[in-house]
LUMVO-96653 format. One record per residue: residue in three letters; x, y, z of N, C-alpha, C in turn. Coordinates in steps of 0.05 Angstrom, whole numbers, plus 5000, padded with zeros to 4 digits. Layout:
<atoms>
- ALA / X / Y / Z / X / Y / Z / X / Y / Z
...
</atoms>
This chain:
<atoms>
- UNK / 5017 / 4976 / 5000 / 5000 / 5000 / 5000 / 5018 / 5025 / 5000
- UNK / 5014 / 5043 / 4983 / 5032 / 5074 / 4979 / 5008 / 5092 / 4994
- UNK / 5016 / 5110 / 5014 / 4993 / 5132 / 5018 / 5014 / 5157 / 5008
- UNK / 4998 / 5183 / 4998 / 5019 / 5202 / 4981 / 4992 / 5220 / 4994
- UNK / 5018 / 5244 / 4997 / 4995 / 5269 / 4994 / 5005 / 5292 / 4965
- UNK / 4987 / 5310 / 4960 / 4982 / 5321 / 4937 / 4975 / 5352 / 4938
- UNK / 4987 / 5364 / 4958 / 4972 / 5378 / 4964 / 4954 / 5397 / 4969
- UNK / 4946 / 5415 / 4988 / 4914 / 5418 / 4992 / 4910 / 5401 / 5011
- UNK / 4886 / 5388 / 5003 / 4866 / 5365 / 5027 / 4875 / 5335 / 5012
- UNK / 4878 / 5341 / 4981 / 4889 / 5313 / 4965 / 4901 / 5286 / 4981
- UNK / 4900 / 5269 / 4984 / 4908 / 5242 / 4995 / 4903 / 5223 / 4972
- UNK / 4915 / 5215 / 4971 / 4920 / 5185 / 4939 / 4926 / 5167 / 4955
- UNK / 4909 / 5135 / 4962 / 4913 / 5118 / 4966 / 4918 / 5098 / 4947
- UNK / 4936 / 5078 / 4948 / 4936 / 5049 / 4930 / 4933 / 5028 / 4946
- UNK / 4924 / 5008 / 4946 / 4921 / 4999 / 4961 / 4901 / 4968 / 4939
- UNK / 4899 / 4935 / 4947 / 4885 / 4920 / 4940 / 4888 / 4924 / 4907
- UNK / 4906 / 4941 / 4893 / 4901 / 4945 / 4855 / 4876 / 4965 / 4851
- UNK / 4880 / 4978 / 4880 / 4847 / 4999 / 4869 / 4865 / 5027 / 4877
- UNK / 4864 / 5054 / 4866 / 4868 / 5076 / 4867 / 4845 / 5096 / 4875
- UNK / 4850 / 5109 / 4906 / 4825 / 5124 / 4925 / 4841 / 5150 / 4929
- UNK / 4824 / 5164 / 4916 / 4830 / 5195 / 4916 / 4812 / 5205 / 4935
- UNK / 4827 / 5227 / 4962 / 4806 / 5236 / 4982 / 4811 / 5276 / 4963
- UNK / 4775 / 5288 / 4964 / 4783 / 5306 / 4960 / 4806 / 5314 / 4933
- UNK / 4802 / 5316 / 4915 / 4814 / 5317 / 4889 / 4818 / 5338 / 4877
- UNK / 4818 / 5367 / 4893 / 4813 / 5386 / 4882 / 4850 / 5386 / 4871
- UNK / 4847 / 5383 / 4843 / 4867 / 5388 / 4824 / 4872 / 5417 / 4801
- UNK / 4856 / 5420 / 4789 / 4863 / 5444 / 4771 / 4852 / 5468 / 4790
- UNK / 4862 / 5493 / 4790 / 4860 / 5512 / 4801 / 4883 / 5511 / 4830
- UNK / 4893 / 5486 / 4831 / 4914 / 5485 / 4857 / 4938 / 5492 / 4860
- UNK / 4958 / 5498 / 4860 / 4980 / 5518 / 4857 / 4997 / 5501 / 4869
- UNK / 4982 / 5474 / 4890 / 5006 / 5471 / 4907 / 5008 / 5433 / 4899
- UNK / 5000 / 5431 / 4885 / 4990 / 5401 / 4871 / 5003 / 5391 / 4846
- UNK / 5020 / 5366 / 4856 / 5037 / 5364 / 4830 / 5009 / 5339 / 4813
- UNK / 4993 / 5340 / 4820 / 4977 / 5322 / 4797 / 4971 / 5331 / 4771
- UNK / 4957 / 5320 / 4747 / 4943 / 5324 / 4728 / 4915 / 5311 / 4726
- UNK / 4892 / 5332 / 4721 / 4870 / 5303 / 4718 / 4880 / 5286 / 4688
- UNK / 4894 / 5301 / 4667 / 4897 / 5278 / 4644 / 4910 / 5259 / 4657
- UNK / 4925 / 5252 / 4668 / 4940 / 5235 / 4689 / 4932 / 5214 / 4709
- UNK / 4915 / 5221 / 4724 / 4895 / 5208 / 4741 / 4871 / 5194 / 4726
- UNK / 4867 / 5175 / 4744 / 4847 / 5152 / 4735 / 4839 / 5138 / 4757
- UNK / 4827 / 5148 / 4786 / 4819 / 5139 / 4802 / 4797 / 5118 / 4804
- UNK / 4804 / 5093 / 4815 / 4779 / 5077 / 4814 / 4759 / 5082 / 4837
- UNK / 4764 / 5094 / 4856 / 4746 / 5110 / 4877 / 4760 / 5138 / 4887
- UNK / 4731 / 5159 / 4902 / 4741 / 5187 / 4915 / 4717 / 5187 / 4925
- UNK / 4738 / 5192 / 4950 / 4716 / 5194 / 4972 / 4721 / 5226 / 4978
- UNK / 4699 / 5253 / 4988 / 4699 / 5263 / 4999 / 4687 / 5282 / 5025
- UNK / 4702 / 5291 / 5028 / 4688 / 5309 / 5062 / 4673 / 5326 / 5059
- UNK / 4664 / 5342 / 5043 / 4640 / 5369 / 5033 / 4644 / 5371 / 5010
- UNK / 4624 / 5396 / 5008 / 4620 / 5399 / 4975 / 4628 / 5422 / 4967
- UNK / 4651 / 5440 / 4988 / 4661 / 5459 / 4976 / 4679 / 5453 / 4951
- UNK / 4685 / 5481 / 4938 / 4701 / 5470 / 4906 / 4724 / 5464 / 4916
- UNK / 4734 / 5467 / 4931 / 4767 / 5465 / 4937 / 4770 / 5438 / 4945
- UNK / 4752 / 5423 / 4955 / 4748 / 5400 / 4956 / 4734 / 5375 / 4939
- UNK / 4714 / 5385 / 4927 / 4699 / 5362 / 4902 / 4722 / 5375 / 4873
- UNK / 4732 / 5396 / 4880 / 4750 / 5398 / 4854 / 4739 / 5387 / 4831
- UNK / 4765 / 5367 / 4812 / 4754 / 5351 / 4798 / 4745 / 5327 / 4803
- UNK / 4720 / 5321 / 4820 / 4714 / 5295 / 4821 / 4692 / 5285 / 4802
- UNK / 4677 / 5301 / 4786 / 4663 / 5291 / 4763 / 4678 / 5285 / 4741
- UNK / 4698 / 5301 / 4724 / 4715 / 5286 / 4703 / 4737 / 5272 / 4710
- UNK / 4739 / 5267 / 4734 / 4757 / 5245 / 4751 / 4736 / 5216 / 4750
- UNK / 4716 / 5215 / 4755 / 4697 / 5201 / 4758 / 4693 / 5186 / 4733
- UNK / 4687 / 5203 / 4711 / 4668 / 5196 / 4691 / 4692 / 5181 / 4670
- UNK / 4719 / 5174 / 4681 / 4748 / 5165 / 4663 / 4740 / 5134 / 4660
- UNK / 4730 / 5121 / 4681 / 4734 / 5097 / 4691 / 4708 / 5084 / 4707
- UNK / 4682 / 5104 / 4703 / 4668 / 5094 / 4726 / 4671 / 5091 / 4748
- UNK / 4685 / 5098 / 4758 / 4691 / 5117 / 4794 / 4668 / 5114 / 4812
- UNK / 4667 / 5098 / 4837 / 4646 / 5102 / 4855 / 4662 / 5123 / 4868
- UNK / 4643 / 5147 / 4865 / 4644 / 5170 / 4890 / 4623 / 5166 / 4914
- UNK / 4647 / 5164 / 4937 / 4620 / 5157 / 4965 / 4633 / 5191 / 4979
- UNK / 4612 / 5205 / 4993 / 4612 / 5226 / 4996 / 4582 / 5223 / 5028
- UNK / 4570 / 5245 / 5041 / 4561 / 5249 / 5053 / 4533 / 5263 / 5037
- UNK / 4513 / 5247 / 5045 / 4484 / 5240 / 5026 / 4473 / 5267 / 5001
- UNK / 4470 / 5298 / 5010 / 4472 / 5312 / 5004 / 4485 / 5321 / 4973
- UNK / 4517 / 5310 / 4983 / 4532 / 5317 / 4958 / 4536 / 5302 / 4938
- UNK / 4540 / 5269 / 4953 / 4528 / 5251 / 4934 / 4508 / 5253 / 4919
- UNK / 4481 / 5263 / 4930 / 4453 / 5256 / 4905 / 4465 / 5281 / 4891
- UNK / 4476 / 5297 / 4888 / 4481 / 5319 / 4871 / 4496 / 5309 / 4850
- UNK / 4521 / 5302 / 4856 / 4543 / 5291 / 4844 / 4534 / 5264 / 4826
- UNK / 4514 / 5243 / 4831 / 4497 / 5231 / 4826 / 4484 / 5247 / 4796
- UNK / 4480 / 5261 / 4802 / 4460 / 5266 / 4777 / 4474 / 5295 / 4755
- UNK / 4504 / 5292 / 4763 / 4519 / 5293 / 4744 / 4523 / 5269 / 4723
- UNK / 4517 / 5242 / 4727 / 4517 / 5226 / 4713 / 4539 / 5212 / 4721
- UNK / 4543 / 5208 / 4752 / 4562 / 5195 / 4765 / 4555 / 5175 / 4779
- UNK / 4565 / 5154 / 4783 / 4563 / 5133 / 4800 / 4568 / 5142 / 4825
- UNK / 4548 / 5138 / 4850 / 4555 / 5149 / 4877 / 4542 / 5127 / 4893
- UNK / 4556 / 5132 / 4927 / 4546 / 5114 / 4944 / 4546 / 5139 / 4961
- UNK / 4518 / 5140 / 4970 / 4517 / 5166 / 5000 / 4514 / 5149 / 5033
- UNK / 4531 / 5166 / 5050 / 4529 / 5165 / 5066 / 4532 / 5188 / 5083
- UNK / 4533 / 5188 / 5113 / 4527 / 5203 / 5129 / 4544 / 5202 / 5162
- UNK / 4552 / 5222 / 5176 / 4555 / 5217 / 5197 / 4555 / 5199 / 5218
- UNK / 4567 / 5188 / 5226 / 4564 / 5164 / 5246 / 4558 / 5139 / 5235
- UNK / 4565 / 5127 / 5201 / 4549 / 5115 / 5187 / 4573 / 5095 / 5179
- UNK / 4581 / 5074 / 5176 / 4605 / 5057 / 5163 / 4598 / 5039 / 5140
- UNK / 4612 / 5034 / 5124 / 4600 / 5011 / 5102 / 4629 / 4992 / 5100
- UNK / 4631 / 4971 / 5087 / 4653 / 4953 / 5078 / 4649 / 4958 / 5047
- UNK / 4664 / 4962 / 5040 / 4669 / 4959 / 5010 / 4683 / 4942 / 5000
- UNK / 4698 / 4940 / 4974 / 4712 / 4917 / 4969 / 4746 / 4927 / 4965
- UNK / 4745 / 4951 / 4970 / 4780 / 4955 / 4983 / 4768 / 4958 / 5017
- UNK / 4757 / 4967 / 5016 / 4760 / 4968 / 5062 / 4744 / 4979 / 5067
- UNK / 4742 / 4994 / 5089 / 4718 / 5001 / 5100 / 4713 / 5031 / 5107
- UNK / 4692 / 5046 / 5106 / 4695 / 5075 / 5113 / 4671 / 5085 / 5124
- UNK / 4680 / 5104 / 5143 / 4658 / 5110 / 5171 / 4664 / 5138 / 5170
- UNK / 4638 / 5158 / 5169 / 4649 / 5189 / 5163 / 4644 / 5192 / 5195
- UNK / 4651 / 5222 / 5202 / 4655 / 5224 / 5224 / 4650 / 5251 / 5229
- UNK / 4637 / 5272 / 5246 / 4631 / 5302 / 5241 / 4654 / 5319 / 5235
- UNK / 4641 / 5346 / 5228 / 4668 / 5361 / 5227 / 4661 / 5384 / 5232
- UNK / 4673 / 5405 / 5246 / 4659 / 5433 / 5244 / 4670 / 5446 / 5226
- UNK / 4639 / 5451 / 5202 / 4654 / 5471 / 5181 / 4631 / 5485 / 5159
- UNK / 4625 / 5485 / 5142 / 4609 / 5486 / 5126 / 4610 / 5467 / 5101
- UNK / 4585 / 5462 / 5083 / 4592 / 5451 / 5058 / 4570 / 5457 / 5042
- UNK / 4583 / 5473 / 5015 / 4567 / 5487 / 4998 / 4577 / 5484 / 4975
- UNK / 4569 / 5488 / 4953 / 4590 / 5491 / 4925 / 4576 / 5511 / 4894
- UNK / 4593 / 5527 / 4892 / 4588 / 5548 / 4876 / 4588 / 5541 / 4853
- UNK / 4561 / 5548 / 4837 / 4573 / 5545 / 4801 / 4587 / 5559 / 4788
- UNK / 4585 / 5558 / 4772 / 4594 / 5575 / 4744 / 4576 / 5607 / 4736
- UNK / 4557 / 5603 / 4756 / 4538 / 5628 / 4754 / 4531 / 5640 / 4777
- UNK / 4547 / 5633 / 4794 / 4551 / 5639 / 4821 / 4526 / 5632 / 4849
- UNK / 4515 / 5610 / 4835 / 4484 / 5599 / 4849 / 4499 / 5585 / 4871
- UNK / 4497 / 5588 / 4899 / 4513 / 5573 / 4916 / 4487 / 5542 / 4927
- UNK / 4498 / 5526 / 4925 / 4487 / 5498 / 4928 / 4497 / 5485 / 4951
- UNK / 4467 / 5478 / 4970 / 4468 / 5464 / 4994 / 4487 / 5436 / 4995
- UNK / 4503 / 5430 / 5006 / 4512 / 5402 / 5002 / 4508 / 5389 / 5035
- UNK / 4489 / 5395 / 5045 / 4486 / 5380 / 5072 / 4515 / 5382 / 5097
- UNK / 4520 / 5380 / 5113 / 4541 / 5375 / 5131 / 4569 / 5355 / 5114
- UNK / 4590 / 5379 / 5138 / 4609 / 5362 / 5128 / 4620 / 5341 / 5157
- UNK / 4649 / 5329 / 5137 / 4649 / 5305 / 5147 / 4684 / 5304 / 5149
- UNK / 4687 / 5283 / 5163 / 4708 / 5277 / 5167 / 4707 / 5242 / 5159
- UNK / 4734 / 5227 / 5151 / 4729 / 5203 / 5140 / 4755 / 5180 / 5151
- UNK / 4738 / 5165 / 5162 / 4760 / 5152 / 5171 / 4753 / 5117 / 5151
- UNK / 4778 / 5115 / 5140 / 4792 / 5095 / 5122 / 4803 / 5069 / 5137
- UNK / 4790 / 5049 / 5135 / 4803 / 5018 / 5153 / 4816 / 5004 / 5125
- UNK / 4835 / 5005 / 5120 / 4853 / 4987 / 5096 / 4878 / 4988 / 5105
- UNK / 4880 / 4947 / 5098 / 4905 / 4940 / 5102 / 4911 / 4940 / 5129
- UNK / 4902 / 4937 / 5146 / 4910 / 4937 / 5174 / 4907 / 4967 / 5186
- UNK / 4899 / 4977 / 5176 / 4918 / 5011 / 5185 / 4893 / 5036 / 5188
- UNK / 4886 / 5046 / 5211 / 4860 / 5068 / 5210 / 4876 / 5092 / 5194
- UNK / 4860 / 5104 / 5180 / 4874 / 5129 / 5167 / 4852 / 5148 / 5173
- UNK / 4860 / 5172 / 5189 / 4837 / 5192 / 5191 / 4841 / 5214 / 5173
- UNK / 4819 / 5226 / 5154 / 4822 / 5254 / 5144 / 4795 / 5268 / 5148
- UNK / 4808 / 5292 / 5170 / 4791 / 5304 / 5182 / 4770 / 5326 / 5159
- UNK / 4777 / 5324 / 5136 / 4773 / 5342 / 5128 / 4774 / 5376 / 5132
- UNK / 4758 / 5394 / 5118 / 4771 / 5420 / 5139 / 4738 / 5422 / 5165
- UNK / 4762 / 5433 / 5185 / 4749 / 5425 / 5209 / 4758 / 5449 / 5237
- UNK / 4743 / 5452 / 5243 / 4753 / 5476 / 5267 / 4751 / 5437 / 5291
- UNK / 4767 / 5454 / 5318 / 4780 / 5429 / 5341 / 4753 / 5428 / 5355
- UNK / 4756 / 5402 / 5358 / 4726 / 5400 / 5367 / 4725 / 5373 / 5387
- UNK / 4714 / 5377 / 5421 / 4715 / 5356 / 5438 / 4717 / 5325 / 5432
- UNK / 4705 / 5321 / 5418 / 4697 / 5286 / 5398 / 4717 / 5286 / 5390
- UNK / 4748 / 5291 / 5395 / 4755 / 5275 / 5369 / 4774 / 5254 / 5393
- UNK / 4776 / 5267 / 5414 / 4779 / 5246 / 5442 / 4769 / 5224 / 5435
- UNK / 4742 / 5225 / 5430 / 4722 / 5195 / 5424 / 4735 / 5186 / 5396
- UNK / 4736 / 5203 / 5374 / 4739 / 5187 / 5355 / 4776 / 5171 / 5354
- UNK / 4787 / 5182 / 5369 / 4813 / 5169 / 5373 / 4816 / 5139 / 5393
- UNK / 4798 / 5141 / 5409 / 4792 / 5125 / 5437 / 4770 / 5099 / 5420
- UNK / 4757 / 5102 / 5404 / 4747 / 5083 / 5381 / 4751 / 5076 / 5360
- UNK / 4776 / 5089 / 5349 / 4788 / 5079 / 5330 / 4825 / 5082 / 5329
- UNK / 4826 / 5074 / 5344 / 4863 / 5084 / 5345 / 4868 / 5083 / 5315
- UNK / 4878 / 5103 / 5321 / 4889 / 5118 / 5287 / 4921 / 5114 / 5278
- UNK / 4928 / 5112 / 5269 / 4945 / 5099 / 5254 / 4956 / 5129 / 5234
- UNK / 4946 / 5144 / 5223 / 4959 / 5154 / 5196 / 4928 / 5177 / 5203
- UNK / 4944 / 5212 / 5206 / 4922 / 5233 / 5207 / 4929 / 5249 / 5193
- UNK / 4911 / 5269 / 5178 / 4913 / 5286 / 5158 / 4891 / 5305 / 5175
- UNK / 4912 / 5332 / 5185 / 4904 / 5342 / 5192 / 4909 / 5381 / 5185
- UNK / 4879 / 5398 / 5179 / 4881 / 5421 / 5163 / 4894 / 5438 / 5186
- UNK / 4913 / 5456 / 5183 / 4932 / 5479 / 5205 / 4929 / 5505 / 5189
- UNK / 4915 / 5514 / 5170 / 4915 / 5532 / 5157 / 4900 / 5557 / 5167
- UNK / 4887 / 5551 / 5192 / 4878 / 5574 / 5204 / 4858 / 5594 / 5186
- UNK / 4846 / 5605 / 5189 / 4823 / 5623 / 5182 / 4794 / 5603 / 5171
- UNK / 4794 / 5590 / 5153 / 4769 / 5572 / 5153 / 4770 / 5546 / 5168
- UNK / 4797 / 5534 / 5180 / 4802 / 5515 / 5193 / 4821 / 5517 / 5221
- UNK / 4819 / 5489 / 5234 / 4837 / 5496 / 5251 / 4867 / 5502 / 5250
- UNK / 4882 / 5525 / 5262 / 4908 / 5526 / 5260 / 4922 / 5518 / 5278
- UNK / 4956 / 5523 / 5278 / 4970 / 5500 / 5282 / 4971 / 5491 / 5322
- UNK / 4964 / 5515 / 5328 / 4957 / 5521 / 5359 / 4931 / 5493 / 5361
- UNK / 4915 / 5502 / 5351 / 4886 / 5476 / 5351 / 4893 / 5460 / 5339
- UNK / 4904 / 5445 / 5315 / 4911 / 5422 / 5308 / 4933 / 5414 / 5322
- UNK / 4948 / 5419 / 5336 / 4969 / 5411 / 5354 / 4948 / 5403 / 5380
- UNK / 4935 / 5420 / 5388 / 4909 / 5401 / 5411 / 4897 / 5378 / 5392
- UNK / 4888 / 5384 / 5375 / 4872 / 5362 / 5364 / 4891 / 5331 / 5357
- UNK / 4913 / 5338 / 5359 / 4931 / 5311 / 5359 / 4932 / 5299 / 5381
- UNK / 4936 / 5318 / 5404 / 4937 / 5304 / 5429 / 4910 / 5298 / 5439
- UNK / 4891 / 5296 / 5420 / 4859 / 5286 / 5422 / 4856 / 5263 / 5415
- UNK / 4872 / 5257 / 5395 / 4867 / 5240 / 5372 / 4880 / 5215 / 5376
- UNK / 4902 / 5226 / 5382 / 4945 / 5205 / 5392 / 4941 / 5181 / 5368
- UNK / 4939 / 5202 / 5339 / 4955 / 5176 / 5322 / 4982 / 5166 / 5320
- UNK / 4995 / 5157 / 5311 / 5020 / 5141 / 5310 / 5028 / 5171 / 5289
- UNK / 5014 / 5172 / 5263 / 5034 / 5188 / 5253 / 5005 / 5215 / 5244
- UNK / 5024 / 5241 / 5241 / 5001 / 5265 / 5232 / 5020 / 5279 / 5207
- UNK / 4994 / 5283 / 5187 / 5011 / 5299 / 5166 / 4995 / 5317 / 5163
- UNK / 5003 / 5343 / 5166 / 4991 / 5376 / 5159 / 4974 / 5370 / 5129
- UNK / 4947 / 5390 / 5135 / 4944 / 5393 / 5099 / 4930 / 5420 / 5107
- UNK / 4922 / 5428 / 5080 / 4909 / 5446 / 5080 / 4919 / 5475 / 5096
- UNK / 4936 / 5482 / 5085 / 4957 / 5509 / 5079 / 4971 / 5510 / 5056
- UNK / 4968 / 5535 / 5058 / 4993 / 5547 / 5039 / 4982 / 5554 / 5012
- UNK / 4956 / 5546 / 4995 / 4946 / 5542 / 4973 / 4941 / 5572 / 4972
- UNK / 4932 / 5580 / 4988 / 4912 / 5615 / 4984 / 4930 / 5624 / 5007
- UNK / 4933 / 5651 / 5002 / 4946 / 5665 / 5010 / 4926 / 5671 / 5047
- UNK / 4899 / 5673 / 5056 / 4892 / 5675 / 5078 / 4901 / 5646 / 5097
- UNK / 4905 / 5631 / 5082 / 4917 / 5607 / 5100 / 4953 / 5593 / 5099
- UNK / 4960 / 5618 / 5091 / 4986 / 5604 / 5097 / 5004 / 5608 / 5123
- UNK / 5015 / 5585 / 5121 / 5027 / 5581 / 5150 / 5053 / 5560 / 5148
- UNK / 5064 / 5565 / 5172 / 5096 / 5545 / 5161 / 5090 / 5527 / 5179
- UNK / 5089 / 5495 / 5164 / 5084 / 5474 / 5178 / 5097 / 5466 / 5211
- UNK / 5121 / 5479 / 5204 / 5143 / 5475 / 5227 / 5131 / 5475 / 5256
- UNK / 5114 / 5500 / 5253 / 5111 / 5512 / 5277 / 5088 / 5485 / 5291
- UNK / 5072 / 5479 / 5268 / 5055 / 5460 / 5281 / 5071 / 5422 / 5290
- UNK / 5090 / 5419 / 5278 / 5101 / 5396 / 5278 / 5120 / 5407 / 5318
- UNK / 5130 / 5430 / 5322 / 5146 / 5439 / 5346 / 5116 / 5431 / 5368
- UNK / 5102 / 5434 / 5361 / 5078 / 5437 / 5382 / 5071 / 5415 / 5395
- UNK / 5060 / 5395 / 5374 / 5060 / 5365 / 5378 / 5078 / 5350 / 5393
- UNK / 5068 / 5333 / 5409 / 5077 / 5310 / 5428 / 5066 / 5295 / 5426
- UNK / 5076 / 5268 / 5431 / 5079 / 5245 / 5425 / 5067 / 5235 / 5404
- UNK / 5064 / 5244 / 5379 / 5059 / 5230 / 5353 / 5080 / 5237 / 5337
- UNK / 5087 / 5227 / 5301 / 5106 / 5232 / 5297 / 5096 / 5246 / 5265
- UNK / 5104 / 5276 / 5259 / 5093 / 5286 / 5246 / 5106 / 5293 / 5218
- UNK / 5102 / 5283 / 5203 / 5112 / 5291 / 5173 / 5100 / 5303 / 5160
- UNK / 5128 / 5326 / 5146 / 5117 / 5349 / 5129 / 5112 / 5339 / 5108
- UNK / 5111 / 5335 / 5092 / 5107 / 5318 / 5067 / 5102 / 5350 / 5038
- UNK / 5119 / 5345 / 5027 / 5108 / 5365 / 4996 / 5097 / 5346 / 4975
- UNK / 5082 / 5361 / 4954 / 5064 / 5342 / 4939 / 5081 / 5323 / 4926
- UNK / 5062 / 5299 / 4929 / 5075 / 5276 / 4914 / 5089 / 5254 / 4933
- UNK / 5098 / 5266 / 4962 / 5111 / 5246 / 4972 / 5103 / 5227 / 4988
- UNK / 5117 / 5211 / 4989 / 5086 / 5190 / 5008 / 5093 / 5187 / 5038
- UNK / 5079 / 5181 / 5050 / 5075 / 5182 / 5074 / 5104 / 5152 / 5082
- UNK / 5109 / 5159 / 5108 / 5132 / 5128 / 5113 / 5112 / 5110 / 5140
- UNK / 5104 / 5092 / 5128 / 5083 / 5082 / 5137 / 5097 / 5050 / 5152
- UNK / 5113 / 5073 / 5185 / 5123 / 5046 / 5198 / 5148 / 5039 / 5181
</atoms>
């Protein structure tokens, strides 16, 4: 199994001969060494329906027949782009045929703008925790620090966290540095800075903060050292 980040919120799993893109927001990203001509995800899972997040997940989708599982809202939307989707919801888990995935709350919003500037409900967002290959992988999606994640660490010992420090729509590195010692995965990798100029921030400061997990900066493309 390779886990890579991409960055942004991007996460690329391989894993079982199947390729799981979390959050795909690719063109418009500054900080992302991907291409969608390039990509060919056989699943993408995401946390809301903002653009920075569903990115390209419809002509990511429509390469290969892509199940997109998402939180119910953005799914039936994304759905009737002419996509294959599986919706779920908060507190909700399924098994699939790479592994298994249980969304989890998040404090944030989730909305997504067109092309004509009509802003579109996408229901609550989410956070997603990933059981493959032995190994819990949490991606909080973007998320202000929030009491539960005590619980969600204490019921799923986590293994591998992707967590946002970018401060102003999410938590920064002061609160994701609590939110680790909430969580106590084995390993935490920053996302979600640096892309837009209101959220940049130098990882460092949040990796000095942290105790007892072990935190890698990772730039796009590199993969995570998993143990």
């Amino acid at each position: 199994m390779e886990i890579s980040y991409h960055g942004h919120s991007i996460v690329k799993i391989q894993t079982n001969g199947k390729t799981i893109l979390i959050d795909p927001f690719i063109n418009g990203n500054g900080q992302t060494d991907l291409k969608v001509a390039e990509e060919a995800p056989d699943i993408i899972l995401l946390t809301h329906g903002h653009n920075d997040h569903v990115g390209d997940t419809i002509e990511l989708a429509k390469k290969k027949d892509a199940l997109v599982i998402a939180p119910n809202e953005l799914a039936n939307w994304i759905s009737w782009q002419g996509v294959k989707t599986h919706p779920m919801h908060i507190g909700g888990a399924k098994e699939f045929d790479f592994g298994k995935v249980k969304f989890t709350q998040a404090f944030h919003g989730s909305s997504y703008v067109t092309d004509t500037n009509e802003i579109i409900y996408m229901g609550m967002p989410a956070g997603i925790l990933l059981f493959v290959e032995g190994l819990t992988i949490y991606h909080a999606g973007d998320t202000a620090l929030f009491g539960d994640m005590k619980l969600i660490g204490e019921r799923h010992p986590i293994d591998i966290a992707f967590l946002p420090i970018g401060d102003n729509f999410t938590m920064g590195p002061e609160d994701a540095a609590c939110a680790v010692s909430f969580l106590k995965p084995k390993i935490v990798v920053p996302i979600h800075y640096n892309t837009f100029p209101p959220i940049e921030q130098d990882p460092q400061i949040f990796a000095d903060l942290v105790q007892n997990s072990e935190v890698q900066i990772l730039k796009a493309g590199e993969k995570v050292n998993c143990f």
